[in-house]
Backbone bond lengths (Angstrom), bond angles and torsions (degrees), N, CA, C in turn:
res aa  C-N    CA-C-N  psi(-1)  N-CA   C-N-CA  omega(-1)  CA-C   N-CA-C  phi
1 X - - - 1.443 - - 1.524 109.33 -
2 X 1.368 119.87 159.07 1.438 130.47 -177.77 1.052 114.84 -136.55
3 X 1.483 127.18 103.75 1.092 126.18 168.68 1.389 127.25 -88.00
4 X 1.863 123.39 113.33 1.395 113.92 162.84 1.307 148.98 -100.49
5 X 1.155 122.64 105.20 1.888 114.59 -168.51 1.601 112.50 -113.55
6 X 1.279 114.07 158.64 1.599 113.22 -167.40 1.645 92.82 -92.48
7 X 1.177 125.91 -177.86 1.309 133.70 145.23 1.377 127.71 -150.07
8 X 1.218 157.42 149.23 0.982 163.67 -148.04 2.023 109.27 -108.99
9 X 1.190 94.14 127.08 1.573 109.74 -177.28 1.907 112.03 -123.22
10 X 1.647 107.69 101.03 1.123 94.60 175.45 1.753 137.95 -96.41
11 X 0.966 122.74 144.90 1.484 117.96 -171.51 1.259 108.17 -104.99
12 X 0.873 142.01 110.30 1.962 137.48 153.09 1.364 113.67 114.05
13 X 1.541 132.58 -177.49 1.522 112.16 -157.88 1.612 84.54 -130.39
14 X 1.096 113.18 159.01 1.965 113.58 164.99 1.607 111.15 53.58
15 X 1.096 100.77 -138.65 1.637 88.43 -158.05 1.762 93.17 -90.44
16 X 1.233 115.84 42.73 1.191 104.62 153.25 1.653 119.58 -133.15
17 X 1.308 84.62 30.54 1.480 90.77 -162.92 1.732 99.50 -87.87
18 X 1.726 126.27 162.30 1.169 119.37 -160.88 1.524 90.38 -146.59
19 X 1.347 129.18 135.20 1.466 140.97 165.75 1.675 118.21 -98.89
20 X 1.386 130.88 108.04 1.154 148.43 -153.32 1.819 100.88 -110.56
21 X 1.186 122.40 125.69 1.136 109.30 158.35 1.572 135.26 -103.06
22 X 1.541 122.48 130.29 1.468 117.35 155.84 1.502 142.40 -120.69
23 X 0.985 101.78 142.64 1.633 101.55 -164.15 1.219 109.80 -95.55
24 X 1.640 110.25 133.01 1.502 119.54 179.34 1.467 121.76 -109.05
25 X 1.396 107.74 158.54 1.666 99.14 -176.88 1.796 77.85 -123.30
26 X 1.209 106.99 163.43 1.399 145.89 157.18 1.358 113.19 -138.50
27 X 1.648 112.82 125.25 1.751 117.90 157.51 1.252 126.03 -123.37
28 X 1.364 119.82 165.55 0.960 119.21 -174.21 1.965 128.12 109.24
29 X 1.134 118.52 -166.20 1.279 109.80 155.03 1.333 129.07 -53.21
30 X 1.453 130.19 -62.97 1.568 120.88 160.94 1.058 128.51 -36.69
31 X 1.350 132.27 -38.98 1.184 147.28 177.98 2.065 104.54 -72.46
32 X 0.814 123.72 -22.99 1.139 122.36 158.08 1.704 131.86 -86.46
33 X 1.634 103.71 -19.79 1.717 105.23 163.57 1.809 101.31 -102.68
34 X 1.003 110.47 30.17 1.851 107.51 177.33 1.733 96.98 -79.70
35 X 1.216 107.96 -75.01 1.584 103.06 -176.92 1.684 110.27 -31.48
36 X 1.178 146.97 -35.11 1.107 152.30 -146.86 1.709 96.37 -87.84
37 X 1.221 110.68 -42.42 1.396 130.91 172.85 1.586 121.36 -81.16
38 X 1.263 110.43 -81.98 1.575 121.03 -171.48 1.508 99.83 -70.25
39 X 1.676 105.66 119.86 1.710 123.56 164.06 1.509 93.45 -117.20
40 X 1.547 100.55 167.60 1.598 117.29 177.07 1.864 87.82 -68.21
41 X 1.519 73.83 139.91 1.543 103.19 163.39 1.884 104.88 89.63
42 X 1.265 139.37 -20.88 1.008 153.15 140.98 1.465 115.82 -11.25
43 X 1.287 120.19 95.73 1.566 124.79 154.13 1.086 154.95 -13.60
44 X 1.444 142.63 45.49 1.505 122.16 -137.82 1.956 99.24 -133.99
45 X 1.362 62.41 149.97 2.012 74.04 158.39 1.395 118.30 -109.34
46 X 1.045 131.28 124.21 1.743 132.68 -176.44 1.988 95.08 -95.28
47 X 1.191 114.29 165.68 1.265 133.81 169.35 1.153 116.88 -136.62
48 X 1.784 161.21 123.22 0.856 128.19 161.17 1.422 118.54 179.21
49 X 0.950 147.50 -140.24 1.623 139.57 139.85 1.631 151.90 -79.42
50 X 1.465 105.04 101.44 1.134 116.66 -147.96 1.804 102.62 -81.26
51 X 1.513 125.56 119.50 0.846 123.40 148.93 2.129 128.32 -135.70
52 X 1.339 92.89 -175.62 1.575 101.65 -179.66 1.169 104.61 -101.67
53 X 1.311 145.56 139.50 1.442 164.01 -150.57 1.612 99.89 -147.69
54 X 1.730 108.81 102.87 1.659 91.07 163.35 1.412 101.00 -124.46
55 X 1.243 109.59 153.63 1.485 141.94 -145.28 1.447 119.69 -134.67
56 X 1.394 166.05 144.27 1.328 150.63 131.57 1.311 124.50 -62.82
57 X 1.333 111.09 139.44 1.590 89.48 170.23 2.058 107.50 -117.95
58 X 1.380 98.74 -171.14 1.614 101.87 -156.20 1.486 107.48 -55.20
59 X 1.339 119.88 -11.62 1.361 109.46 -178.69 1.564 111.88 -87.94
60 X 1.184 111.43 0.95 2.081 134.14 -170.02 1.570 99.55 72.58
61 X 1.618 123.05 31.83 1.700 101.61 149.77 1.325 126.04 -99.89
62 X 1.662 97.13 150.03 1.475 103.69 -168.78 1.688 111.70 -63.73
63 X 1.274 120.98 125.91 1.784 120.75 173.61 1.205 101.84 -101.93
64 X 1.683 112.57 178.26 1.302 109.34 -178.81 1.598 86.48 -163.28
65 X 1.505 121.40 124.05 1.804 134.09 -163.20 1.770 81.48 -126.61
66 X 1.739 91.58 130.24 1.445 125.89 147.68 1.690 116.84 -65.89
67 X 1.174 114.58 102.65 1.201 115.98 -165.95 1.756 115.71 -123.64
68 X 1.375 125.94 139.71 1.781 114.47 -168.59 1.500 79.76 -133.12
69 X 1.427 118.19 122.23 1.420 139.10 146.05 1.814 112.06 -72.65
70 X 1.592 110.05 81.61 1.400 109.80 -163.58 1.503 96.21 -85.38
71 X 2.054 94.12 136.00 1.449 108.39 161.53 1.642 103.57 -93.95
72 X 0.976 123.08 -11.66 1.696 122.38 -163.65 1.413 107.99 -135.13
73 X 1.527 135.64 146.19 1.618 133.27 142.51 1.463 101.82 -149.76
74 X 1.356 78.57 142.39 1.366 109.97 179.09 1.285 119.44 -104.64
75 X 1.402 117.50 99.38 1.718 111.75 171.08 1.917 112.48 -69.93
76 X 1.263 108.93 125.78 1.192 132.59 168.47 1.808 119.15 -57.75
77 X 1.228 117.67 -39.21 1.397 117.66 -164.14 1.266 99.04 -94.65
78 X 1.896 124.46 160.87 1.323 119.75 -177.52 1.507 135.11 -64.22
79 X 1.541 86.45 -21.88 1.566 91.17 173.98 1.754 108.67 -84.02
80 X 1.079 129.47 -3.74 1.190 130.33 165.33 1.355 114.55 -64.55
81 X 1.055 114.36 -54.92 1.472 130.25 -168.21 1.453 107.38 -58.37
82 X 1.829 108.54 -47.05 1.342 107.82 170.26 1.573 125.47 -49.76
83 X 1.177 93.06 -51.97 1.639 104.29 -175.92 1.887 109.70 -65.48
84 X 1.096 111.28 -37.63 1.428 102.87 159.48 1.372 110.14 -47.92
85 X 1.424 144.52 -77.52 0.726 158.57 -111.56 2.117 86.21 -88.79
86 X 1.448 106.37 -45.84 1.346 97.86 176.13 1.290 120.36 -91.20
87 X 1.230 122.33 -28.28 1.139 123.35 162.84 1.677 120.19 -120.32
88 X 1.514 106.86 105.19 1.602 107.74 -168.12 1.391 119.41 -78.81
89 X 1.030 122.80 112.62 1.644 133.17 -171.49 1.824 94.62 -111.08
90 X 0.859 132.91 30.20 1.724 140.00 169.82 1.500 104.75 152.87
91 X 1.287 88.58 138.81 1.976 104.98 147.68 0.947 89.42 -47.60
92 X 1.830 91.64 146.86 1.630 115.03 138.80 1.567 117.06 -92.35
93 X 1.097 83.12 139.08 1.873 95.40 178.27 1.538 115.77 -102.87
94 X 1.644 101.70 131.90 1.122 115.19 -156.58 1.575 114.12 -53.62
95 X 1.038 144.79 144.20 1.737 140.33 -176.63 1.698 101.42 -111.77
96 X 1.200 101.40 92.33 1.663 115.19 152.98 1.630 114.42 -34.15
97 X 1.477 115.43 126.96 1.379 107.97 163.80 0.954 103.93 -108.37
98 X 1.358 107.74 176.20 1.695 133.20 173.71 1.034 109.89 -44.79
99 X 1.617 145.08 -53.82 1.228 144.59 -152.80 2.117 104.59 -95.41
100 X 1.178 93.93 2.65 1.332 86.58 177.04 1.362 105.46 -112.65
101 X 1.191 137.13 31.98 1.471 148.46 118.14 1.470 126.72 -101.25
102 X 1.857 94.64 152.21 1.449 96.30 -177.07 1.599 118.33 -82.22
103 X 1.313 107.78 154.25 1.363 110.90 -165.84 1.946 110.47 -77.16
104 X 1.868 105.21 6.98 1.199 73.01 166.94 1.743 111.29 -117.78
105 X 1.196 110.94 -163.69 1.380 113.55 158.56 1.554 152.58 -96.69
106 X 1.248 106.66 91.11 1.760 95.76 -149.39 1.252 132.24 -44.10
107 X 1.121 102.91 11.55 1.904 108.51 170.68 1.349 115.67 -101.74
């Protein structure tokens, strides 16, 4: 199975702020309990493979789609986390803190 959903990427703050869209695929088993999970407006972090897709469209111009082949998502809200936790739709990936780098810069 293949699951596809868009998501929203914002750039800049106030009225300069800009909303970008990219579209993700998920396959497989996860990709078949995603609907069960992901509604509009839903939180997530995607992980995965980022490419450019160009395409024609019916009039013959060339397009070109921001596209993430996700191996990972991460729901953000608490009830996300729960439901990961019972039903795992990705690793969690480990979160580096601050103190586990050195404070200088190797250059």
């Amino acid at each position: 199975m293949i699951a596809t959903f868009s998501l929203p990427v914002k750039q800049g703050y106030g009225e300069h702020e800009k909303t970008s869209w990219v579209q993700c695929r998920m396959f497989g088993a996860k990709a078949e309990k995603l609907p069960i999970y992901l509604t509009r407006g839903t939180k997530v972090t995607v992980i995965g493979q980022f490419l450019l897709e160009n395409w024609t469209d019916k009039d013959g111009r060339e397009k070109t789609t921001a596209v993430v082949l996700v191996n990972e998502i991460d729901f953000s809200s608490k009830q996300g986390s729960k439901i990961q936790q019972n039903q795992p739709l990705a690793k969690h990936a480990n979160n580096a803190t601050s103190d586990q780098f050195d404070d200088e810069i190797p250059f």
